[in-house]
C-alpha positions as CSV (number, residue, x, y, z in Angstrom):
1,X,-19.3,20.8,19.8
2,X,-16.4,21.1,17.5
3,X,-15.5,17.2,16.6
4,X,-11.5,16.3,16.3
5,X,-9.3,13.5,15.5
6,X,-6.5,12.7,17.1
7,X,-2.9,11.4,16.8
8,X,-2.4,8.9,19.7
9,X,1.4,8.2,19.2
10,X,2.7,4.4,20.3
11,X,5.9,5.6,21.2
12,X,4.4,6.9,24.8
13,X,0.4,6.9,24.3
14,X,-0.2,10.2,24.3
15,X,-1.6,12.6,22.2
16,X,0.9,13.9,19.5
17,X,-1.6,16.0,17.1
18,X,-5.2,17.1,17.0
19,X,-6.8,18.0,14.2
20,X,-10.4,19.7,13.9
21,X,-12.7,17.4,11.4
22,X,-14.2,19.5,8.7
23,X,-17.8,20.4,8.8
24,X,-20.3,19.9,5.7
25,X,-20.5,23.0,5.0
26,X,-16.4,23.0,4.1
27,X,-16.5,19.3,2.3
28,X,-19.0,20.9,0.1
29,X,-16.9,23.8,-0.6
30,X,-13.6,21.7,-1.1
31,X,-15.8,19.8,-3.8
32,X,-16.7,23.1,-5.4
33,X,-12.7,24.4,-5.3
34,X,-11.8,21.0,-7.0
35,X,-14.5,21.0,-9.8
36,X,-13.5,24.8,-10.4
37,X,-10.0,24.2,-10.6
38,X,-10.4,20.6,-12.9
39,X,-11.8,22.5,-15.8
40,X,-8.8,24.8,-16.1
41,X,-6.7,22.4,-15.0
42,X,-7.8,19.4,-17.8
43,X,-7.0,22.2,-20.3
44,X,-3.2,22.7,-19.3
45,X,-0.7,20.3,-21.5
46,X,0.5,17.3,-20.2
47,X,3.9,19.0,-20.6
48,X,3.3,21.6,-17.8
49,X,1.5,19.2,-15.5
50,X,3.9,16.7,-15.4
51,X,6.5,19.6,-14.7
52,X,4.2,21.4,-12.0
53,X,3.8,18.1,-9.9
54,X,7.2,17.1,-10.3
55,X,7.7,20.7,-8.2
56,X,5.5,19.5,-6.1
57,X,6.8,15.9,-5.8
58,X,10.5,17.9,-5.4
59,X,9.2,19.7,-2.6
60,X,7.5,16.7,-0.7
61,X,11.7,15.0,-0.9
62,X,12.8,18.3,0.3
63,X,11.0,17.7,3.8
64,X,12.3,14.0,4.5
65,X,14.2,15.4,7.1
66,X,11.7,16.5,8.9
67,X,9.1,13.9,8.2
68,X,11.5,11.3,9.6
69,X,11.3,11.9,13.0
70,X,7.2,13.0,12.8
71,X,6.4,9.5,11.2
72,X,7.9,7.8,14.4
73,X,5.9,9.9,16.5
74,X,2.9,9.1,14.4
75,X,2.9,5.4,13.6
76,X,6.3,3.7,15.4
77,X,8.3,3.4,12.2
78,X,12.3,3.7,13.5
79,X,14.2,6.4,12.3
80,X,17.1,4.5,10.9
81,X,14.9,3.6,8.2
82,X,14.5,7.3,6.7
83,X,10.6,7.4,5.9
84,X,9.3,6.8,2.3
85,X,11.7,9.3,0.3
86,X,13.6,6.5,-1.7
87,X,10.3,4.8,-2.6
88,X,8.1,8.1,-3.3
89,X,10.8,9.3,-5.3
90,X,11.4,6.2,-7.8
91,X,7.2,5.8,-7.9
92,X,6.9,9.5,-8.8
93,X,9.6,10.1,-11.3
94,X,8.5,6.9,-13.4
95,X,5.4,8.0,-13.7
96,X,6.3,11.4,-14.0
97,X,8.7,10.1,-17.0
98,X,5.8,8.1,-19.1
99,X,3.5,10.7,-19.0
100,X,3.3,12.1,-22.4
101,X,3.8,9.1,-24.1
102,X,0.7,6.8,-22.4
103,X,-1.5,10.2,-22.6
104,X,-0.6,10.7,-25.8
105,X,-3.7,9.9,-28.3
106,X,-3.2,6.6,-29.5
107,X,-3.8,6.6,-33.3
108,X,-5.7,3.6,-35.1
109,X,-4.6,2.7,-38.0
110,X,-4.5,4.1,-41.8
111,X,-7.9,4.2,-43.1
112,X,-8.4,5.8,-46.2
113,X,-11.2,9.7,-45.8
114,X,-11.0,9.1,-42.1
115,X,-8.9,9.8,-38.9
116,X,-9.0,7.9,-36.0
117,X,-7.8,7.6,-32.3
118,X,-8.4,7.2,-28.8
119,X,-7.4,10.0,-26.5
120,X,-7.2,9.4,-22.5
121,X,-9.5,12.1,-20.5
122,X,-9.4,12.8,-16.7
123,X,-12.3,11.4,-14.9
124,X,-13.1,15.2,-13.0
125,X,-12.3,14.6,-8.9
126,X,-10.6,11.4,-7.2
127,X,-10.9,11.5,-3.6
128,X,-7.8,9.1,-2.3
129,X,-8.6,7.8,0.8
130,X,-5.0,6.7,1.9
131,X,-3.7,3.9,5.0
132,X,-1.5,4.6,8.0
133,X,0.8,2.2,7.1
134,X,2.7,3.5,4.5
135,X,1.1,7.0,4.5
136,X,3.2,8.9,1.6
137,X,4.2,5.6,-0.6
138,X,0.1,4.2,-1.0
139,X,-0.9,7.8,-1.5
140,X,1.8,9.0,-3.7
141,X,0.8,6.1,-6.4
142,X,-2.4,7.6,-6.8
143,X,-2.2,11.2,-6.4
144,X,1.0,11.8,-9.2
145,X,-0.3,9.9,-12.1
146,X,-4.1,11.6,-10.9
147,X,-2.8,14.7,-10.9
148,X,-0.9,14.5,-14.3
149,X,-3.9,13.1,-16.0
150,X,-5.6,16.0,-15.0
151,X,-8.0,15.4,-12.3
152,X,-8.5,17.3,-9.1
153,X,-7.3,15.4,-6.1
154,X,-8.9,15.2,-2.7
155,X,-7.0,13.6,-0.1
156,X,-8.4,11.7,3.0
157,X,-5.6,10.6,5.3
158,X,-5.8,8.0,8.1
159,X,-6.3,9.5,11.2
160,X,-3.2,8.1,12.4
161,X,-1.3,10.3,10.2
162,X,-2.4,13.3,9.4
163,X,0.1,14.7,9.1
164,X,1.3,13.1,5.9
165,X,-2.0,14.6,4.6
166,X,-0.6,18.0,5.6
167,X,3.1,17.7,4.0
168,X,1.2,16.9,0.5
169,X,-0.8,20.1,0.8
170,X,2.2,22.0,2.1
171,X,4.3,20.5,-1.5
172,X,1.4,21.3,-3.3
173,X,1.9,24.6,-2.3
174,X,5.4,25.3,-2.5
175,X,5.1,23.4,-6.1
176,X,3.0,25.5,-7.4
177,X,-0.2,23.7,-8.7
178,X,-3.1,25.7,-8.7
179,X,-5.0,26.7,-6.1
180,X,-8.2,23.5,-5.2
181,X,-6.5,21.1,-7.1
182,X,-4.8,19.3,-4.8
183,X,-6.5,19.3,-1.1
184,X,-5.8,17.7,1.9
185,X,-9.1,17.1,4.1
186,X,-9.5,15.7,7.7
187,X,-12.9,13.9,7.9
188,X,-14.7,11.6,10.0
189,X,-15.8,7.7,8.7
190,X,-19.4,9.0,8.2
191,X,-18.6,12.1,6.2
192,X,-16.2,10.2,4.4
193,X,-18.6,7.6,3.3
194,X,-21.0,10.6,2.8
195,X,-18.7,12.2,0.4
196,X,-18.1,8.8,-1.5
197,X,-22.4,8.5,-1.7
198,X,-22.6,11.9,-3.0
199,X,-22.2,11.4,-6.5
200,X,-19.8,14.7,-6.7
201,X,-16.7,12.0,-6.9
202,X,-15.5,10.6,-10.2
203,X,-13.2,8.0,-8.9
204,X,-12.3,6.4,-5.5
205,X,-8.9,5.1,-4.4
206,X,-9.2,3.5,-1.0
207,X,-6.2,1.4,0.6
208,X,-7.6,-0.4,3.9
209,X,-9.5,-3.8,5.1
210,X,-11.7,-5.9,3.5
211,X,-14.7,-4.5,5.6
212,X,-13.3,-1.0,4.5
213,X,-13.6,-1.8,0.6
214,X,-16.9,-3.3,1.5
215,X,-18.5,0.3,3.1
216,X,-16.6,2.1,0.1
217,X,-18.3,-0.1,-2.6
218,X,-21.7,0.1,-0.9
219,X,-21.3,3.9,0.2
220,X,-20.7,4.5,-3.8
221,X,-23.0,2.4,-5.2
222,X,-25.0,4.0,-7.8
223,X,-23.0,6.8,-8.3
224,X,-21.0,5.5,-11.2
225,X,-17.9,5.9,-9.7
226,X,-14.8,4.0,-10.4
227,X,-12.6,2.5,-7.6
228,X,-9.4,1.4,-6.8
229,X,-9.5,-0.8,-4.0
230,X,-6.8,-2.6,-2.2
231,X,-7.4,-4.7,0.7
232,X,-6.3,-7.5,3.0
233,X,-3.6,-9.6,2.2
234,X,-1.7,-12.8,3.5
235,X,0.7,-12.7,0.8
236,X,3.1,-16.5,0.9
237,X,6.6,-17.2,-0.2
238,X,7.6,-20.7,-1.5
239,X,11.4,-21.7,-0.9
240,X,12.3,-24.4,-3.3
241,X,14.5,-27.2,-3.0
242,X,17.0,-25.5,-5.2
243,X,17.0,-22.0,-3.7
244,X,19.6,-20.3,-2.0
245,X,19.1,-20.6,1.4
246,X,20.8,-18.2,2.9
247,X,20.2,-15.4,0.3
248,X,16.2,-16.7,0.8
249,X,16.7,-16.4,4.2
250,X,18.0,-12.9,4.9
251,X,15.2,-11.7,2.2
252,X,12.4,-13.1,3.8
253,X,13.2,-11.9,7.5
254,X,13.4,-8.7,5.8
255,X,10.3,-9.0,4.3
256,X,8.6,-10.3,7.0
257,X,9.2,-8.0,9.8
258,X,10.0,-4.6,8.2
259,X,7.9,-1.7,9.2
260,X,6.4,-4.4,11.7
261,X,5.1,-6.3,9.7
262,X,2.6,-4.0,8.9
263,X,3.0,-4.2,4.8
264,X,0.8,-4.3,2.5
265,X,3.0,-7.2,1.0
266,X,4.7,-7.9,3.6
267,X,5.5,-12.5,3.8
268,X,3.2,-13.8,6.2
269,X,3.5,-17.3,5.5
270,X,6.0,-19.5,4.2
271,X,6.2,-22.7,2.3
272,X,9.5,-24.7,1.9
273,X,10.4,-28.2,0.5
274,X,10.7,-30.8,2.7
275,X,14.6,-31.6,1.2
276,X,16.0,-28.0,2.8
277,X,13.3,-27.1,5.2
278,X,15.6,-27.4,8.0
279,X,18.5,-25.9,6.9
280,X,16.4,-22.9,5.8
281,X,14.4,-22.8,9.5
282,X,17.9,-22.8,11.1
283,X,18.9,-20.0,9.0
284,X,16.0,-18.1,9.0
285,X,15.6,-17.9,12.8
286,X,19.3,-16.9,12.8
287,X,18.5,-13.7,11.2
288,X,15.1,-13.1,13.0
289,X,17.2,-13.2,16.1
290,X,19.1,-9.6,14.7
291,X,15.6,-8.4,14.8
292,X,15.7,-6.4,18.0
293,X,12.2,-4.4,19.8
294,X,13.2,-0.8,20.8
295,X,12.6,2.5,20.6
296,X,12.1,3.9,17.5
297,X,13.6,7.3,17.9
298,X,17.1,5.2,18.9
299,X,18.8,4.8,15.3
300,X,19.9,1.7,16.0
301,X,16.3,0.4,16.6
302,X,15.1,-1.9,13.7
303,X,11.8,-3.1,14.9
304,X,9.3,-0.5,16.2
305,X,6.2,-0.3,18.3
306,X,2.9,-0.9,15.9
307,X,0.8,1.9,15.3
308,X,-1.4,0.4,17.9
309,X,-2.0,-1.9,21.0
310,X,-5.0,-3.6,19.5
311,X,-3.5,-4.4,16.4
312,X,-0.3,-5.9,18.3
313,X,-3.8,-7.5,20.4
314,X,-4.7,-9.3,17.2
315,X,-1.3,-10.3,16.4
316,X,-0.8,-11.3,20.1
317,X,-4.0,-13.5,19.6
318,X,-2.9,-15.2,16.7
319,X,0.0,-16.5,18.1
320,X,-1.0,-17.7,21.5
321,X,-3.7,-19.4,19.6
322,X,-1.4,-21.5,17.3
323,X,0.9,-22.1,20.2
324,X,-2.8,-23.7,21.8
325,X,-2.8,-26.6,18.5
326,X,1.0,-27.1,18.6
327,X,2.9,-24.8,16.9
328,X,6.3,-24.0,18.3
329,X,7.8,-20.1,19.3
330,X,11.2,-20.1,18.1
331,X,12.3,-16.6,19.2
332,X,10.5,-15.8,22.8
333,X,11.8,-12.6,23.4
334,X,11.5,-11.0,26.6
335,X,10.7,-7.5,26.6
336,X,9.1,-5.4,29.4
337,X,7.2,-3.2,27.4
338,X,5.5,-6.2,25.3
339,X,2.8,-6.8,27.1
340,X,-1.2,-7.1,26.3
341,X,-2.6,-3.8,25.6
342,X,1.0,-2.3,24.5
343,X,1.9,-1.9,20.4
344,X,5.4,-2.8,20.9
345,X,5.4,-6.5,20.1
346,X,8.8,-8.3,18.9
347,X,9.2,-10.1,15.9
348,X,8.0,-13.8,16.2
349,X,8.6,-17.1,14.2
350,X,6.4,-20.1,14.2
351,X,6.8,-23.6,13.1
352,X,4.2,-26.8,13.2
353,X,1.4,-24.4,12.2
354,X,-1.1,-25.4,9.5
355,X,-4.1,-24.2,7.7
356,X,-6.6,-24.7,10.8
357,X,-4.8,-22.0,12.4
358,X,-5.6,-18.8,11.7
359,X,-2.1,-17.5,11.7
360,X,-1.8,-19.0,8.3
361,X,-5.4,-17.8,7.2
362,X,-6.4,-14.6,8.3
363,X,-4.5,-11.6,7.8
364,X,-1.8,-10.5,10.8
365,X,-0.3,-7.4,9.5
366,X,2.5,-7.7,12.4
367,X,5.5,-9.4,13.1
368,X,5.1,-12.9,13.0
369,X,5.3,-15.7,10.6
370,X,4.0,-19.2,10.5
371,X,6.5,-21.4,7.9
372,X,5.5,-25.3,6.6
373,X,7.2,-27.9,5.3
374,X,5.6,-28.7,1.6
375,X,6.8,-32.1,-0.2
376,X,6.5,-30.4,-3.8
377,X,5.6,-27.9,-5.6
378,X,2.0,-29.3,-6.2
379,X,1.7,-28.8,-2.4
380,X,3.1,-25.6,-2.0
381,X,0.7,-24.0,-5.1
382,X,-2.2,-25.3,-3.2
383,X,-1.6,-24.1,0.0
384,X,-0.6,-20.6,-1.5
385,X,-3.8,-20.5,-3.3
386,X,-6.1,-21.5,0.6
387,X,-6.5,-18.2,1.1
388,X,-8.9,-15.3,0.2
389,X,-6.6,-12.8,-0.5
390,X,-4.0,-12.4,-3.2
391,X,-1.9,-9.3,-3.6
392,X,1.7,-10.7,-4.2
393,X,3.5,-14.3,-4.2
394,X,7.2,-14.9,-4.0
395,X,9.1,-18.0,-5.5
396,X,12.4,-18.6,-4.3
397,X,14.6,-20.5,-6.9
398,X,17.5,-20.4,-9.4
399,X,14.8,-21.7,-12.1
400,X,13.0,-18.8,-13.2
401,X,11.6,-20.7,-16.3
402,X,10.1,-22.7,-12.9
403,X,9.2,-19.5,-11.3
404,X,7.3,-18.0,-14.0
405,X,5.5,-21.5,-14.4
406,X,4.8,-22.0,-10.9
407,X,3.9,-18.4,-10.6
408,X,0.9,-18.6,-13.3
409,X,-0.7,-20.6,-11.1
410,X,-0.7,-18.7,-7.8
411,X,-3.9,-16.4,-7.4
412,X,-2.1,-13.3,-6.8
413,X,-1.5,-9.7,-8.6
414,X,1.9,-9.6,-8.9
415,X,4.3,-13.0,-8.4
416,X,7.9,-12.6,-7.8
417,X,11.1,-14.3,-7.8
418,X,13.8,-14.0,-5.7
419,X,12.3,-10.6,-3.9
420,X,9.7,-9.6,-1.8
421,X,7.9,-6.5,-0.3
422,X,8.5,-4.2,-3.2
423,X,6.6,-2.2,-5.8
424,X,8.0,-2.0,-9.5
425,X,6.7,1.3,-10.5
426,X,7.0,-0.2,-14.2
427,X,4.4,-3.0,-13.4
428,X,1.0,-3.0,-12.3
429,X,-0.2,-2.8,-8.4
430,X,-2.8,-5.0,-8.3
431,X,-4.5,-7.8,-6.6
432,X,-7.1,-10.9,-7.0
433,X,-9.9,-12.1,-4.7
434,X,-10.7,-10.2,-1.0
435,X,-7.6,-8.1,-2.0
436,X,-9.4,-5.7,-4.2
437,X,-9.6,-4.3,-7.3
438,X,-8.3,-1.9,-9.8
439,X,-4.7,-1.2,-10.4
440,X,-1.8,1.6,-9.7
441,X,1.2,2.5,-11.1
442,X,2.8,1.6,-14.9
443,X,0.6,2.9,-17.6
444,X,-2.4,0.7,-16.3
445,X,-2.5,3.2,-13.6
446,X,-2.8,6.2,-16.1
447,X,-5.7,4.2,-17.7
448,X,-7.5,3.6,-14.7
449,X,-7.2,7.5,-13.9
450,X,-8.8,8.5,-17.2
451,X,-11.7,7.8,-19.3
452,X,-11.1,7.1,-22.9
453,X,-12.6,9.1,-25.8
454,X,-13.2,7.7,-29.6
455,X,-12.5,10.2,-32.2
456,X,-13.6,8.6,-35.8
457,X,-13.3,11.8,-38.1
458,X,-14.3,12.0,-41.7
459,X,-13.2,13.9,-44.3
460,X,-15.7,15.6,-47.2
């Protein structure tokens, strides 16, 4: 019997695509298309790579239009919102643009008979294995600088959209790039951890859980393989006493409940000094309460469904379990399609919680956020650091001299001030602890995409 995946949309619960799972025979002949394709494809300049994925990367902005509406129907994200196109395009154009000079052979120094240098070569096939969540910006971080470094990309999307996996193939296509270096390839878990095992992958890029990393690690053990790995996260904000509170405020709703809440840095917890803890509560429930449930296909919706009931479930769970040891709702919306079992879930905001609860421990990846009152920043570093994940930290403050103090000593990958939920394509993806490991984007990304080579030539 053929085996199939399917697209169970949480706009109405019913099936929106199906898509046959490949067999072995075809994994192993994807495998053999990609290895083909690499050794011609390592050989091309970096010149004419970087111009044949930009085609490609031109082609994938081309179809926002239609991907809009699809990636409602595939994981609940409202339209009004316009997909990824803004984010895919700044990610793919930086790294398009420093190409040549961080694969560029980077010469040693003067020494007198003898040339020197380190040159950056493509590792042969990365398999990306890419999340639901933000299906074309997580994917597109890996497969552009992959591409251009000149590797042969395989593609494993989430089986709640597919179809993202399908409009890279289709740019790939219309761009250009030859044929098996760039494929898109609907598999089941155990293929897919098969695949990893096999040894006929160079490099694996996985964006998922914890217990996801773990199987990739283990599935690739002794293979050799590099990964990129990011996780969980419970990423915290600290509001000063000497922050803006309302510019704070409107920044951290945003970052909070966007797409859900289901970010990989989304704010899930919040720290603020005791001296304006309540005039930043007051304002930031104000703001929450703009954050209306509805459908997503309405353009005036600005919170959607979740991709799925259980995960609303956990998120549901979490709640009434901090509302159990004394934690207060502040919002309490009443909406008849939020109900157990159902992936539409409003937005949620929870005072009186603490570390006990696992609202502020364990990760939520929805819309709800637990916020403390900390009596100085010795407090506030400690409970940022009670966690065992750390992807990003913000630091809201008009002292950035602060910021960048505080900030050393947060366990995180990437600290901010002033901002949240955002990737600077300039600056490394990374992340600390349960989070993961490895690094995307910036030039870091191109080194962790290649394997350098020592040339140390004499002349007789």
């Amino acid at each position: 019997m053929t085996e199939t995946v399917q697209i169970i949309s949480p706009i109405d619960g019913k099936v929106f695509a199906e898509r046959q799972v490949l067999d072995g025979a075809a994994i192993a002949a994807a495998v053999s298309r990609a290895k083909a394709a690499q050794r011609e494809w390592r050989a091309v300049s970096v010149a004419e790579r970087v111009a044949a994925v930009g085609r490609m990367v031109d082609a994938l902005l081309a179809m926002n239009d239609e991907i809009v509406p699809e990636l409602a129907w595939q994981m609940g994200r409202p339209i009004r919102f316009g997909a990824e196109k803004r984010g895919v395009e700044e990610r793919s154009r930086h790294m398009l643009g420093i190409a040549e000079a961080v694969l560029a052979p980077s010469m040693r120094p003067e020494k007198e008979g003898f040339e020197r240098y380190i040159s950056l070569e493509p590792l042969g096939v990365v398999l990306v294995i890419a999340p639901w969540n933000y299906p074309f910006l997580t994917a597109v971080n890996s497969i552009v600088p992959a591409l251009v470094a000149g590797n042969a990309v395989l593609l494993k999307h989430a089986s709640q959209t597919l179809l993202a996996g399908e409009r890279f193939a289709a740019a790939a296509k219309a761009g250009g790039l030859p044929e098996g270096i760039f494929q898109n390839l609907v598999l089941g878990h155990a293929d897919t951890e098969r695949l990893v095992g096999s040894g006929e992958i160079d490099h694996i890029n996985f964006t998922g859980s914890v217990e996801g990393g773990r199987r990739i690690e283990k599935a690739a053990a002794g293979t050799f393989a590099t990964l990129g790995l990011e996780l969980g996260g419970k990423d915290p904000a600290y509001v000063r006493a000497d922050a803006n509170l309302d510019f704070a405020a409107e920044n951290l709703v945003d970052g909070s409940f966007f797409n859900s809440g289901q970010s990989c840095c989304g704010v899930e917890r919040i720290y603020v000094h005791k001296d304006v803890y309540d005039g930043f509560v007051d304002r930031f429930i104000g703001q929450a309460r703009g954050w209306t449930l509805g459908d997503p296909l309405d353009p005036a919706t600005i919170v959607g469904p979740m991709a799925r009931g259980n995960f609303a479930d956990h998120v549901r769970g979490q709640t009434e379990e901090a509302v159990r040891g004394g934690a207060v709702r502040h919002l309490n919306w009443s909406d008849v399609r939020d109900v157990a079992g159902s992936p539409y879930l409003a937005p949620e905001v929870l005072t009186g919680v603490n570390h006990q609860m696992s609202v502020m421990r364990e990760e939520s990846f929805g819309p709800v956020v637990g916020i403390m009152k900390v009596a100085d920043d010795a407090e506030a570093i400690a409970l940022m650091n009670d966690s065992p994940y750390g992807l990003t930290a913000s630091i809201w403050t008009e002292d950035l001299d602060a910021a960048g103090r505080l900030g050393a000593e947060v366990e995180t990958g990437t600290v901010f001030a002033n901002r949240c939920d955002y990737l600077d394509p300039a600056l490394v993806w990374t992340g600390v602890k349960d989070t993961g490991k490895g690094g995307g984007l910036s030039e870091i990304g191109y080194h962790n995409l290649t394997q350098p080579k020592s040339f140390h030539l004499r002349r007789v």
